[in-house]
C-alpha positions in Angstrom: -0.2 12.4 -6.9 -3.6 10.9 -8.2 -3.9 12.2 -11.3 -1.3 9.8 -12.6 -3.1 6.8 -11.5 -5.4 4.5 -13.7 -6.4 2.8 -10.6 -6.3 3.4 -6.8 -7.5 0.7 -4.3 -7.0 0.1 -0.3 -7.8 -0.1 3.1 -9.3 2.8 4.6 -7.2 4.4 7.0 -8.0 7.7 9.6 -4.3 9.2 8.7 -5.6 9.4 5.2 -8.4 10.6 5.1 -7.9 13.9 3.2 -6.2 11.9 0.5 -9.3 9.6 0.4 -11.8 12.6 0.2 -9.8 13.9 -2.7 -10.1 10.5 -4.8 -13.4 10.1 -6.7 -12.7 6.5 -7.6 -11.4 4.0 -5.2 -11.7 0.7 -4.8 -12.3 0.3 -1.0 -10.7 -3.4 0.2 -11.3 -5.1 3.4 -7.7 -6.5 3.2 -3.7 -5.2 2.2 -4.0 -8.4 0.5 -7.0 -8.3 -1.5 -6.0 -4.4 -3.2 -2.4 -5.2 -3.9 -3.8 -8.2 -5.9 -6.3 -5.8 -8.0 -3.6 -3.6 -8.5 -1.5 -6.5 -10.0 -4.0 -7.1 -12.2 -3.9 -3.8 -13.1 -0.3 -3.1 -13.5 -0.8 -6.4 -15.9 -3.3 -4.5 -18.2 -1.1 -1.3 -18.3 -2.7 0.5 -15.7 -0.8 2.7 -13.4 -2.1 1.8 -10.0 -1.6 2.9 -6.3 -2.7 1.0 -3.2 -2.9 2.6 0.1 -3.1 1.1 3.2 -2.0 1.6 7.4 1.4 -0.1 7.8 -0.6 -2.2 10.4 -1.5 -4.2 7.5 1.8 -4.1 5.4 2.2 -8.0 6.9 -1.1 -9.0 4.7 1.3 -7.8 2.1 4.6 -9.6 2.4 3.6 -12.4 0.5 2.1 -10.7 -2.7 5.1 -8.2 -2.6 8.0 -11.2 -2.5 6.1 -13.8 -4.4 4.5 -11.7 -7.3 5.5 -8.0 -7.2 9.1 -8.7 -6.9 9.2 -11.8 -8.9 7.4 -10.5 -12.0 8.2 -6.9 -12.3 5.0 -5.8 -11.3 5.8 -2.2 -9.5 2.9 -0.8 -8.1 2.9 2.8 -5.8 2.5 2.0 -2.1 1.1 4.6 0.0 1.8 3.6 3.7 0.2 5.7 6.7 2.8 4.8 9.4 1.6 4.0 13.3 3.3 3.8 16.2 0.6 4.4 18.8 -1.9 2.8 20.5 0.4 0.1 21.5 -0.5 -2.6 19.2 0.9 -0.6 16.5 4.2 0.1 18.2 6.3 -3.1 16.9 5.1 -2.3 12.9 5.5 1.4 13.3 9.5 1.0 14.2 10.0 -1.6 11.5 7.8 -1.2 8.7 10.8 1.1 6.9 12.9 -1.6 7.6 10.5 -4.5 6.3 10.3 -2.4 3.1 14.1 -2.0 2.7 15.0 -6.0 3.4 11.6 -7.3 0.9 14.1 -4.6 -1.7 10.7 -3.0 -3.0 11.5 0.5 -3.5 7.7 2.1 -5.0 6.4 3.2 -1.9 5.9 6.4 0.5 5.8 6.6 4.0 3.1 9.1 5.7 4.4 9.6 9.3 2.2 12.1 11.1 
């Protein structure tokens, strides 16, 4: 999966952590938000990109993916480590599928472990 990628940016995440070990260059974000928008940038230069993240932090998202991805043609990968538990993760973890499907952006993979 990484080798076709010019540039690979996100937010840390536990569930992907062997996929983060394999990756010598990645920009770490503190925010969804803040790598989708590199990634944009990216796309815009004719890079491939990828941004992974937790779906806990798909929401940081909505906006850039509705208002710029979607918009504009921009189709960047999405790698999305999928939650349910502890509890604060529960709501996200049962729609984040769903929240994918109704913003109709279709570049994406679910990791559900």
């Amino acid at each position: 999966m990484k080798a076709k990628y010019d540039l690979i940016a996100g937010v840390p995440c536990s569930k992907l952590k062997d996929f983060i070990a394999d990756i010598k260059d990645y920009i770490p974000c503190t925010r969804e938000d803040e790598a989708a928008a590199l990634a944009a940038g990216a796309y815009l230069a004719g890079k491939e990109p990828l941004v992974f993240l937790q779906n806990s932090g798909l929401g940081n998202m909505v906006d850039i993916i509705t208002s710029l991805y979607k918009p504009y043609g921009i189709e960047v990968d999405l790698l999305i480590s999928v939650r349910h538990k502890p509890e604060h993760h529960a709501l996200m973890g049962s729609i984040t599928r769903k929240l994918m499907e109704l913003m109709e952006y279709e570049k994406y993979e679910l990791i559900e472990q």
